[in-house]
Backbone bond lengths (Angstrom), bond angles and torsions (degrees), N, CA, C in turn:
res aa  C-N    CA-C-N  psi(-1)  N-CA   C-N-CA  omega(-1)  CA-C   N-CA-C  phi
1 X - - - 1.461 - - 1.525 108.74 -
2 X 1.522 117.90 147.13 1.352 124.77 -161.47 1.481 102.07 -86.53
3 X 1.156 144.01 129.99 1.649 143.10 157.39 1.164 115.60 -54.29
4 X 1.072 144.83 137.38 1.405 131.38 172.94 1.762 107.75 -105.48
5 X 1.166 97.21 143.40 1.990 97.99 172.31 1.204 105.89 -136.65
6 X 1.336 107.11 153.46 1.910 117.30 174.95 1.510 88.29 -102.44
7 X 1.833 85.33 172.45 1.454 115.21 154.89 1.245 93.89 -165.97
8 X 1.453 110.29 167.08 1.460 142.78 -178.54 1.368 114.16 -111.68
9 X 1.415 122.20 128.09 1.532 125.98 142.94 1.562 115.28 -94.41
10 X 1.430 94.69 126.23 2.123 98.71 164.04 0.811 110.27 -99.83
11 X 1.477 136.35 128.17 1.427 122.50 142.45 1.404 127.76 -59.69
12 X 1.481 100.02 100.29 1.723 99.54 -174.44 1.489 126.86 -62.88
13 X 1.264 96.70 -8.39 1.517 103.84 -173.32 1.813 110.57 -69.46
14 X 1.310 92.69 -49.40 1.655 114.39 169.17 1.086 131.00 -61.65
15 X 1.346 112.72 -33.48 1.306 130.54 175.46 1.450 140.81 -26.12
16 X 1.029 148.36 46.62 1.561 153.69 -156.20 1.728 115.90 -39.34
17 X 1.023 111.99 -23.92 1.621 111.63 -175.89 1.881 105.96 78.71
18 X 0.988 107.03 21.61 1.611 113.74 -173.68 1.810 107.38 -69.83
19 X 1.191 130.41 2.77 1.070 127.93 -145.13 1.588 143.04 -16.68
20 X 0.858 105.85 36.21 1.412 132.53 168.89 1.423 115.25 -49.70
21 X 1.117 133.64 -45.12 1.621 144.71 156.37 1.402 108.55 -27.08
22 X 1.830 113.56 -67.43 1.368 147.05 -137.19 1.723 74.10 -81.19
23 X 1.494 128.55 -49.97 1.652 125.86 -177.54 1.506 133.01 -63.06
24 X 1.916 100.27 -26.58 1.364 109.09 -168.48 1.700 90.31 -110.72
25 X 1.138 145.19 0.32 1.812 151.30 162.73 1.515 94.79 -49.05
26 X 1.421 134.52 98.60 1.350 126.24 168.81 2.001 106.14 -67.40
27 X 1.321 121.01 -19.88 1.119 124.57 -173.53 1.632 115.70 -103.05
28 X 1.159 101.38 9.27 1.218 105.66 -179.37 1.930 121.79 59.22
29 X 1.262 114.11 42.37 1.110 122.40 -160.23 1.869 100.50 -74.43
30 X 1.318 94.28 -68.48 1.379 120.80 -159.85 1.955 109.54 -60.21
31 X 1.539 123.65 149.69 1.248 107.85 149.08 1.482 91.79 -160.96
32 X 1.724 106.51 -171.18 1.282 104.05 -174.63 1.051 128.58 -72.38
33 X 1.330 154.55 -162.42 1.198 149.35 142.70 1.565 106.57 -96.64
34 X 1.296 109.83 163.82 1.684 122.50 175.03 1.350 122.65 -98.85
35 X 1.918 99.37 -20.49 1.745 93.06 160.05 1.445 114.69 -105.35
36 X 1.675 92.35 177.86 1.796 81.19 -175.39 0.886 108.29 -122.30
37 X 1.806 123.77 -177.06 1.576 136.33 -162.78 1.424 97.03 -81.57
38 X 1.371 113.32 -165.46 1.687 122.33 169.56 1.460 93.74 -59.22
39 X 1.390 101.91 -46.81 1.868 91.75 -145.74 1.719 93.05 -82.32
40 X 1.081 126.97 40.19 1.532 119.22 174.03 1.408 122.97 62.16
41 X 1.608 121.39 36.02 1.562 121.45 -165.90 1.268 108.61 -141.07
42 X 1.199 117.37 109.29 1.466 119.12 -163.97 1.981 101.05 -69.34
43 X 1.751 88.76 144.96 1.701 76.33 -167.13 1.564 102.35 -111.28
44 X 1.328 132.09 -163.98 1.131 170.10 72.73 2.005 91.01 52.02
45 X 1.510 105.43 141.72 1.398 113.40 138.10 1.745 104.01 160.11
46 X 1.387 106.37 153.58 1.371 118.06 174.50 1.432 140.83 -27.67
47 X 1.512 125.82 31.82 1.544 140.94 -144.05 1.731 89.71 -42.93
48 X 1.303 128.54 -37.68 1.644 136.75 -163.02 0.796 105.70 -148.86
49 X 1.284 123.18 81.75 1.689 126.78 165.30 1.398 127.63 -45.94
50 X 1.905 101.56 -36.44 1.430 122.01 -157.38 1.992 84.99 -78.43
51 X 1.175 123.63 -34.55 1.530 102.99 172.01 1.589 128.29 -82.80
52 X 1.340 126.85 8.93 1.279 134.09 172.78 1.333 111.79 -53.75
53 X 1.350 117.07 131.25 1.844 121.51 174.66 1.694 103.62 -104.31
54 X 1.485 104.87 -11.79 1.620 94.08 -152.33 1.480 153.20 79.72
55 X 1.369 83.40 11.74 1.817 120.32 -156.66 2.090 83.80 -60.72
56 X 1.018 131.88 -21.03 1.342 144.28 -170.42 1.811 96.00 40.65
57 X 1.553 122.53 41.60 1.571 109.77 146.57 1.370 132.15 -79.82
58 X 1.482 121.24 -5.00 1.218 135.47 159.85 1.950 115.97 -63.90
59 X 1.196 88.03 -40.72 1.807 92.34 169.59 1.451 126.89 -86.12
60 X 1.878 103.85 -18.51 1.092 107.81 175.90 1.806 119.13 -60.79
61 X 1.331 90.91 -50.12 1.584 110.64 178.45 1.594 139.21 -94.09
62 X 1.611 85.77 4.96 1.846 100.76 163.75 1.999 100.70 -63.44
63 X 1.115 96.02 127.60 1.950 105.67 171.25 1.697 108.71 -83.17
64 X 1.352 106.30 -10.00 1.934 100.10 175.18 1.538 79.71 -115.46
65 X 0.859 171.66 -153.53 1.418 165.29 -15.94 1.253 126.61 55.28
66 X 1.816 110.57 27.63 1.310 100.88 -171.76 1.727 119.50 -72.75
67 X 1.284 124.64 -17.99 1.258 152.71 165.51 1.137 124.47 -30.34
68 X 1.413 139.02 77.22 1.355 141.50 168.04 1.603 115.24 -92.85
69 X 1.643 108.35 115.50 1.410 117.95 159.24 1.416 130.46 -83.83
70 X 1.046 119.81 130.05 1.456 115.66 169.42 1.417 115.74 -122.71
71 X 1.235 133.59 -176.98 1.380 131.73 -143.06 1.681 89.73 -169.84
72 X 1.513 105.31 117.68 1.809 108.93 170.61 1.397 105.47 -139.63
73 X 1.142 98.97 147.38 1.729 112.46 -179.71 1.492 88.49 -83.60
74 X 1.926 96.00 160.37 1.626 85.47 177.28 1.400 69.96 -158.04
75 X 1.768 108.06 148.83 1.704 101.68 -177.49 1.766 91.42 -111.62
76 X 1.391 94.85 164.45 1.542 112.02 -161.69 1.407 100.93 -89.33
C-alpha cells in the first residue's frame, strides 16, 4: 500500500507573515523564515517536510491564499 505525503508551496512574495499556518500545522510542519520578502515580511516555509500529511489546514486558513497543498503517494 502507497503512503501518502504532503508538501506545501508559499508564495513568498505574497506572503504576510500572519502565521496562522505555523498555528493550524497539527504536525508541526511549517515555520517562519528569517529572511524576508520584497515587502519586508518574513514568510512561510516547510521547517519539516518529512512530517507533512497534507491535511491542507495550512491552506485552509492562509487569508491571501498564498498556500498550495499537494498530496503524493510514495511507496514504502
Amino acid at each position: 500500500m502507497a503512503k501518502v505525503r504532503g508538501a506545501i508551496v508559499v508564495d513568498i512574495e505574497k506572503c504576510k507573515g500572519c502565521e496562522l499556518c505555523i498555528v493550524a500545522c497539527p504536525t508541526q510542519v511549517i515555520a517562519m523564515s528569517t529572511e524576508v520578502n520584497r515587502k519586508g515580511y518574513h514568510y512561510a516555509y516547510m521547517a519539516n517536510p518529512e512530517a507533512c500529511t497534507g491535511c491542507a489546514n495550512c491552506g485552509i486558513v492562509c487569508p491571501d491564499g498564498v498556500i498550495t497543498v499537494y498530496k503524493v503517494k510514495v511507496s514504502e
